[in-house]
N, C-alpha and C positions, 0 to 999 in steps of 0.2 A: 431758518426758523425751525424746519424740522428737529436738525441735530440737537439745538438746546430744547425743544419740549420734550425729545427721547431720555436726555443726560438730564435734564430733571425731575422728570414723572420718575425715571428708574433708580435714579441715585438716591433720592428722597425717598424712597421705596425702601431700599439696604440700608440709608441712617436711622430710619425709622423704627426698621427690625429689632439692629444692634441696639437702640438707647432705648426700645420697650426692654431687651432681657435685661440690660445693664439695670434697670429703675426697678423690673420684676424683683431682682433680690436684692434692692435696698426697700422695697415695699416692704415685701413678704420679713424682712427682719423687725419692721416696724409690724406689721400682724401678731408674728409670736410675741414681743413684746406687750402689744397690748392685750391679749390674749391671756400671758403669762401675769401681767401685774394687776393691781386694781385701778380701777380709774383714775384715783387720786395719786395713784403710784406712779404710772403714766405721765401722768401731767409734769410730776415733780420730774421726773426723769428727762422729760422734753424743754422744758423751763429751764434748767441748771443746761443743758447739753446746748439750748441754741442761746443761754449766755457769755456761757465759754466760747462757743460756734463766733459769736459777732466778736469778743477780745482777739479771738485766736485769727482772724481775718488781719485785726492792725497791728499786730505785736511782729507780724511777720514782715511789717513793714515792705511790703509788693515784693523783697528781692527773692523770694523763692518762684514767682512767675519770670522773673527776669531773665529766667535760664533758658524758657522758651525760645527767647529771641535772642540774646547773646550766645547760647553756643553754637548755633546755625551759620553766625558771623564771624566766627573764632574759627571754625572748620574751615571754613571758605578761603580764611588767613593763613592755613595750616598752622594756628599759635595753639599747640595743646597744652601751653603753659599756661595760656592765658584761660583755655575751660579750666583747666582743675585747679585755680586761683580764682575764679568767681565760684565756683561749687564750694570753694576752702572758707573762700567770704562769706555765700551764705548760710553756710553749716555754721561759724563762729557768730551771725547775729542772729542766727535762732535760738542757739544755746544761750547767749544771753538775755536776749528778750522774753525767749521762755522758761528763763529760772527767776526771772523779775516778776511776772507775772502771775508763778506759783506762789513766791515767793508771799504778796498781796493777797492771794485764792489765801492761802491758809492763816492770815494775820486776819483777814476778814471773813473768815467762814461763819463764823458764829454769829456774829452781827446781821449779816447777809442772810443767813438762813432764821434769822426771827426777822428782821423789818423788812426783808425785801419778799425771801421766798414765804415764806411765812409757816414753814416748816423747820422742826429741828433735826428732821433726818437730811436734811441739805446741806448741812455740813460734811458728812461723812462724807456725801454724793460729791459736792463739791470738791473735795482735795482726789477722789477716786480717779474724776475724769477729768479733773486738771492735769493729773499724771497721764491719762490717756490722747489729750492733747498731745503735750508735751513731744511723747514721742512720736506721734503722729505727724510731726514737724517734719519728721525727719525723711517720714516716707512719701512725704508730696516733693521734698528737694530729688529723692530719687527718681521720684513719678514723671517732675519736671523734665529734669536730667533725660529721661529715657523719649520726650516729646520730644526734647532740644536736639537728639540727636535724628529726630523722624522714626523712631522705632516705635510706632503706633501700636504693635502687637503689644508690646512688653508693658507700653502706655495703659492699654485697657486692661490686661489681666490683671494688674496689680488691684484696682477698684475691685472688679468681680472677686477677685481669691481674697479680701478684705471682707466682702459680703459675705463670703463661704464660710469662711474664719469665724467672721462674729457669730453668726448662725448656730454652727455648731459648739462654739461654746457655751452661748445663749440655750441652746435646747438642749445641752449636756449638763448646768449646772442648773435646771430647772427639772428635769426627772431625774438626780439625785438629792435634790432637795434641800437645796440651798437656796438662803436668802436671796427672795428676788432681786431688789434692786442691786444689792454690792453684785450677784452673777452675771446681772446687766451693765452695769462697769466694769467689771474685772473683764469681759468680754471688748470692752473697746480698748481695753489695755494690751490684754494679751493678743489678738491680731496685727495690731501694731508691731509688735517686738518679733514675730513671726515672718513677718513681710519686711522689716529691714535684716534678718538673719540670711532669709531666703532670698532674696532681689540685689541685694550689695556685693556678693558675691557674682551675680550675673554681670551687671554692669562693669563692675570693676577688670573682670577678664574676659569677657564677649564683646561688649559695646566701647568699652573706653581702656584695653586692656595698655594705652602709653601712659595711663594716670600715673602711675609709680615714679615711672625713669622721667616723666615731666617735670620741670620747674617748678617750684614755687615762689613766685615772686608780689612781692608787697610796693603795693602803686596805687595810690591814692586816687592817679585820674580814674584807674578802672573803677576803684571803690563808689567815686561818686560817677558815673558811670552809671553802674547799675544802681545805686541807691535812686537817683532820678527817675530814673526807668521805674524803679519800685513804689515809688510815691507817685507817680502817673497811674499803675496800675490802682495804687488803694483810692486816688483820687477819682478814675471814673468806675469804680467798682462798689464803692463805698454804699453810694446813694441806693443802689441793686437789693446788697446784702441788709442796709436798716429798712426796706419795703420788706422784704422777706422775714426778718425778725421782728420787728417793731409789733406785732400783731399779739406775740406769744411774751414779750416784754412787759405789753400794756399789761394783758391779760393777769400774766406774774403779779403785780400791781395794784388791779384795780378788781381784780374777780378774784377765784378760789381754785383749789389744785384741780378740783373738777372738772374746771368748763376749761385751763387749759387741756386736759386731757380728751376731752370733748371735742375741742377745736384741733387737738393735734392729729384725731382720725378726719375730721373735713377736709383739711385743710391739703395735706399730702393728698389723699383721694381724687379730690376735683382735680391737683394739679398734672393727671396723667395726661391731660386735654396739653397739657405745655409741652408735649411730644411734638406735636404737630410742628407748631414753629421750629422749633430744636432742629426736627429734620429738615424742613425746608431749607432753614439757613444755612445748612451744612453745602444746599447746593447753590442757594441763591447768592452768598455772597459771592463765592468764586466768579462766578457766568457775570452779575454784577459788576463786582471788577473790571472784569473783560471786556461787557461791552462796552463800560463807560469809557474805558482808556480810548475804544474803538470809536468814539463818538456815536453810537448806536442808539439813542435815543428812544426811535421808532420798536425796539426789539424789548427795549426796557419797559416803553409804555405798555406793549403788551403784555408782556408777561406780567409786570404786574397788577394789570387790571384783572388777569387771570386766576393770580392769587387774591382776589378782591373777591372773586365770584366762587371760588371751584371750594375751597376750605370751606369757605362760611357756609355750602350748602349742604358740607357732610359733617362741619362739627351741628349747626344747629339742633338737629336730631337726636344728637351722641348725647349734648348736655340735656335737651329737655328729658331724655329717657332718665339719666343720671337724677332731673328733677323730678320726675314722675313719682321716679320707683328708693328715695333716698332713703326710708326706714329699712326696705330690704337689705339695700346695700348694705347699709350699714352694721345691720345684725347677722347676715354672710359674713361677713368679712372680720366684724368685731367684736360679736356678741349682742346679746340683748340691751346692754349696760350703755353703750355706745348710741343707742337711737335719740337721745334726745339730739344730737348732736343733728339731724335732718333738717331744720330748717337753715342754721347756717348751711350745714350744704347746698342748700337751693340756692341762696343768694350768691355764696362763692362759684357754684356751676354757672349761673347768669355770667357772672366776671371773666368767664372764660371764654368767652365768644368774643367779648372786647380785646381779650391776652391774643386771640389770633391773629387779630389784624391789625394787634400792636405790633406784633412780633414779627409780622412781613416787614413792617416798618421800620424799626432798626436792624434787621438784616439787611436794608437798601440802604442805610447809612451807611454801616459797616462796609461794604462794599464799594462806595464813593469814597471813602476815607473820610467820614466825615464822625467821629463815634463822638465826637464830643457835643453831637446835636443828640445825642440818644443821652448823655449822662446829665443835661439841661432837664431833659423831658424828665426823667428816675429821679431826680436828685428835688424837683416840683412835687413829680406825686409823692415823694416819700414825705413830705412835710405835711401835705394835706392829710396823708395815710396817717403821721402823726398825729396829726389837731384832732384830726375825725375821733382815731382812737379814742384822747383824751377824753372827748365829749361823750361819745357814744357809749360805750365799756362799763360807764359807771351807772350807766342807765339801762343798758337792755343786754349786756353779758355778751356774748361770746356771738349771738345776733350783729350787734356794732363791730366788733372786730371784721367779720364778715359786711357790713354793709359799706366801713371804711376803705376794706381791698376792693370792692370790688368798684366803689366810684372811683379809685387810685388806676386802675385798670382803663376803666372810660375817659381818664382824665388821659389817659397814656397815647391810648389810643387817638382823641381827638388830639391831639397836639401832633401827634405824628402825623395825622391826615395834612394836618396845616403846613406844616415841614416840607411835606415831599413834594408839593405843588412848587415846591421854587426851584426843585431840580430837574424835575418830569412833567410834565400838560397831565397829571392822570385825570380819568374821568371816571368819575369814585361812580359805580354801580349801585345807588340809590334806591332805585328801584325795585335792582335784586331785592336788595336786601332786606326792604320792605317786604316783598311777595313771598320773601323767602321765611320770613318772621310770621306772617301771614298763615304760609303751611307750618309751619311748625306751631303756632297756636292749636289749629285745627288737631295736628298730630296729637299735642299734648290732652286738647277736649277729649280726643276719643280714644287715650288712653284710660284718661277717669272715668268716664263713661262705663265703658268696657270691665273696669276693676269694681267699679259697683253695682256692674247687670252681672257678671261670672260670679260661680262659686265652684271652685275648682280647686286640682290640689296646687297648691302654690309657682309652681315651676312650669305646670301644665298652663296653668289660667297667665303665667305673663310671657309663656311663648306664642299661646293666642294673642294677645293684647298686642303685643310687640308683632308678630306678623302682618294682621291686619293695619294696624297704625303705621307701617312702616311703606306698607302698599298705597295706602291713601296722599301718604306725605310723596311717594314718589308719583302717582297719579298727578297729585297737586302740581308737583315742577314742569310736568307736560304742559297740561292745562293752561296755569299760567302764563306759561311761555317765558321758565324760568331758563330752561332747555329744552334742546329741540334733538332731533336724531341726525339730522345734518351735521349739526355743532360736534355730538357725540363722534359720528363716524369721521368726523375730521381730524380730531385729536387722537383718536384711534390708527388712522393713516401716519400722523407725524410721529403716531408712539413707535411705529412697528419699520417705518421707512428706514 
């Protein structure tokens, strides 16, 4: 018991780190951006990017993940005719899935950008970053490639040096004074074409330097092979990616470039709280795995009644503070322009306390080998995330969007509770969680309290607030007997043994 709470308190520790920097500079491009455009600009720019976003998901028809898992098993074979015949395969149904599908972007640009986006500059938008699709195709087959081979270093630079990329072209053609949004396209184009210049030469002579003198061989079994594989992947992937778009689709639809713009600074914001799970699963599924093969039941049920209690007590805090203080946030981060967007934020920070203890919950799927109980649960809320939408959107704006995800979240969450009783006896910490909901009301009272007895300078008066309310909320967990110092110094013993 010790060894697995030290290899998870600590591993969970180092994912955690790595996917804060990695998310830091996809954030921080999304700031200058907003920063850089107007509101409306924004909006259209995010609208048009997570249209393409959801095409550019099925047009790839799963076999560019396929590589994941097929050249691991190719290696194994020592068949290196058989990698650079599935890498050959999926390079040639990119290419044609993604000239098919520009193909459509610019026969319907016009159309699209009056009845859909409801802008005429969405045309332009539209054929810019269908071309930065496009070849962007190419560099996730590389990306994959370099997974498939376990070269995890090569795997994450490419993302980061992507970020760095856009960045600096983004804040190079914005203080010379070029039109915003084409600099904001031309910027997902030209990193792209940057990163397969520089990375295809790596792979080709570092990583995979027999591609040349290997075969090429044409075989239908491999073909459908991995095309199977590839439609398994878009099959339990699918229902993920329309919960995460569906929101910014309605919106396109049923509201104005604004409140997508609006929602597109909440909505990324509150999702930093999605680290948590991210990291976690990075160790729970493996240890998962393990014990289950092991029959270890007894090691499962603990630990995750552990992740039931120990999360929920340090995000609750993190999002009411997020809910306390979301004008500030928002005008730090975005500008002044950007606060109406506050109240969706509240509602979306609430959703994320459910995303936590959803997200324990299909990491213990994944781990049993069971992910097709997790694409059941996604594949539910996204339809409800849908209806909601519909209903909500046309009534209360960018609020519904936000009250839609975040019941999709609750709905996530309780389903998974139901699920994993039929694999593990857990004994869901109710009470925690209550008591724990408890202090964190209190915390949140004497946040507002505190904001409108102060008058201070701004930074001054919410590092008071936040000190005191942060004492009180952990007072409160004493008290309660939310934790105790026994329990602390236990886990302390098992971290360090």
């Amino acid at each position: 018991m010790a060894n697995y709470t030290k290899l998870a308190i600590r591993g969970t520790a180092i994912v955690l780190v790595i996917s804060l920097f990695a998310g830091f500079l996809g954030y921080l491009v999304r700031l200058v951006l907003a920063r850089g455009l107007t509101v409306e600009d924004f909006g259209l720019f995010n609208s048009v990017f997570s249209f393409l976003g959801l095409i550019g998901f099925f047009k790839s028809l799963g076999f560019d993940k396929a590589l994941i898992k097929f050249i691991p098993e190719f290696r194994h074979e020592k068949r290196n005719d058989l990698i650079k015949s599935s890498i050959i395969y999926v390079a040639i149904i990119l290419l044609v899935t993604n000239l098919l599908v520009i193909a459509i972007v610019y026969l319907l640009s016009s159309y699209l950008s009056v009845k859909f986006f409801h802008s005429e500059q969405a045309t332009i938008l539209l054929k810019l970053l269908a071309i930065a699709f496009f070849i962007d195709s190419f560099v996730y087959v590389i990306r994959f490639a370099f997974q498939g081979f376990k070269e995890m270093a090569y795997f994450s630079i490419v993302e980061v040096a992507r970020m760095l990329l856009i960045l600096a072209v983004v804040l190079t053609g914005f203080k010379l004074g070029y039109g915003r949004l084409p600099t904001a396209a031309f910027a997902y184009i030209t990193a792209p074409l940057i990163l397969i210049i520089a990375f295809t030469p790596i792979f080709l002579k570092k990583i995979f330097p027999e591609f040349a003198a290997s075969s090429l061989i044409f075989d239908s079994l491999l073909f459908k092979k991995i095309g199977k594989y590839g439609l398994f992947v878009v099959e339990t992937s699918a229902a993920g990616l329309v919960l995460y778009y569906t929101d910014i689709m309605a919106l396109t639809y049923f509201s104005n470039l604004r409140g997508i713009g609006l929602y597109a600074a909440a909505l990324p914001t509150v999702k930093i709280f999605m680290f948590f799970p991210r990291a976690i699963g990075g160790i729970l599924i493996p240890l998962t795995s393990e014990l289950w093969a092991k029959g270890r039941k007894d090691l499962l049920k603990a630990g995750i009644e552990s992740l039931y209690k120990y999360p929920f007590i340090i995000i609750v805090p993190l999002v009411l503070t997020m809910f306390s203080f979301a004008e500030l946030i928002l005008n730090v981060l975005y500008g002044s322009s950007y606060i109406p967007a506050a109240a969706a934020m509240r509602i979306l920070s609430i959703g994320m306390i459910f995303a936590v203890i959803y997200g324990t919950n299909i990491d213990f799927f994944a781990g049993i080998g069971k992910p097709q109980i997790t694409t059941k649960i996604v594949y539910t809320a996204a339809i409800v995330n849908f209806m909601a939408n519909i209903i909500l959107i046309p009534i209360i704006g960018i609020e519904g969007a936000a009250i839609s995800t975040t019941l999709s979240y609750l709905l996530m969450m309780s389903m998974g509770l139901v699920n994993i009783r039929k694999f593990v006896n857990v004994s869901f910490p109710i009470a925690v969680w209550l008591k724990t909901l408890f202090a964190g009301i209190i915390f949140t009272l004497i946040i507002w309290v505190l904001k409108k007895a102060l008058e201070l300078n701004v930074w001054v008066e919410t590092a008071i607030v936040l000190l005191i309310s942060s004492l009180a909320y952990l007072a409160l967990l004493f008290l309660l007997k939310i934790i105790d110092l026994e329990e602390l110094k236990g886990i302390y013993k098992r971290l360090v043994a």
